[in-house]
N, C-alpha and C positions, 0 to 999 in steps of 0.2 A: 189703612188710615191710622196712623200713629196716633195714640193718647185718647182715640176714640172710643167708647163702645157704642154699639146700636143696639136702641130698647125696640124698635119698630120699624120696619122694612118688612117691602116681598122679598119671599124666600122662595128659590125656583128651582127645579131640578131634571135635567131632560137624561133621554135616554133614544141616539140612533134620531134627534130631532124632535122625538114627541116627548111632550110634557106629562112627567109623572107625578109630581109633587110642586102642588103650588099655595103657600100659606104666606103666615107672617110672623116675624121673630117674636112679637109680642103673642102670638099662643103656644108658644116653649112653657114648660111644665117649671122650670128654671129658669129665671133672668140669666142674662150674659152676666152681667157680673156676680149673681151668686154662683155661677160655674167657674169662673174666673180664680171666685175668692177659694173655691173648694180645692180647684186644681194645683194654686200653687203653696198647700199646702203639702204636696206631694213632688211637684215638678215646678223645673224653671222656666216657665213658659219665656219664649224669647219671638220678637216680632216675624211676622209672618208662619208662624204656627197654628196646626187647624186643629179647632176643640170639633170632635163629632159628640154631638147630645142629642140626639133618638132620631126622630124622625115624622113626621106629617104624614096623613094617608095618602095612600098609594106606593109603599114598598114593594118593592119587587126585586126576583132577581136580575140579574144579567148573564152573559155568557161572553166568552172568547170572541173579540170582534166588536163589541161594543164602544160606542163613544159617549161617553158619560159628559155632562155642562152642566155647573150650575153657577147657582149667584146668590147675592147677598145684595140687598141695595144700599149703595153707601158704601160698599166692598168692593174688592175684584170679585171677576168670577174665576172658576176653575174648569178644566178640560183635561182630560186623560182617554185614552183608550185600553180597554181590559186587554191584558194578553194571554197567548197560551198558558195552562199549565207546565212545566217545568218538570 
C-alpha cells in the first residue's frame, strides 16, 4: 500500500500451515512510523521493502523444508520456503 502506514492490523505468521504467531501491529514495542523515522535515518528505504522489528510470542525455529506465510492486514502477505544450507 503506497503512502500507507498501519498503526493496527492482525499480524499472522504460519509455519508448514500451522499458526505460530498471531497478534496485532498495535502491540509492537515501536510504532510503524517511529521505525520508519529511525530507519531512514540510516537507509533509503524504497517501496516494497521489509522492516523485521522483533517478534510476538511463539518464535520458533525452522528447518530445511519449511514453508513460512505470513501477513499483514491491509498488506500483502509473504510466502518463502527455507532451503538447504549451502
Amino acid at each position: 500500500m503506497p503512502g500507507v502506514v498501519i498503526d493496527s492490523g492482525a499480524i499472522a505468521l504460519q509455519v508448514n500451515g500451522a499458526t505460530k504467531q498471531n497478534s496485532d501491529v498495535d502491540k509492537l514495542i515501536w510504532n510503524n512510523r517511529e521505525i520508519i523515522v529511525d530507519l531512514s535515518l540510516f537507509y533509503r528505504l524504497q517501496p516494497g521493502d521489509l522492516v523485521y522489528a522483533g517478534t510476538p510470542e511463539g518464535v520458533g525455529s525452522v528447518v530445511s523444508g519449511d514453508t513460512i506465510t505470513g501477513r499483514v492486514e491491509g498488506a500483502a502477505e509473504v510466502a518463502l520456503n527455507v532451503g538447504s544450507v549451502e
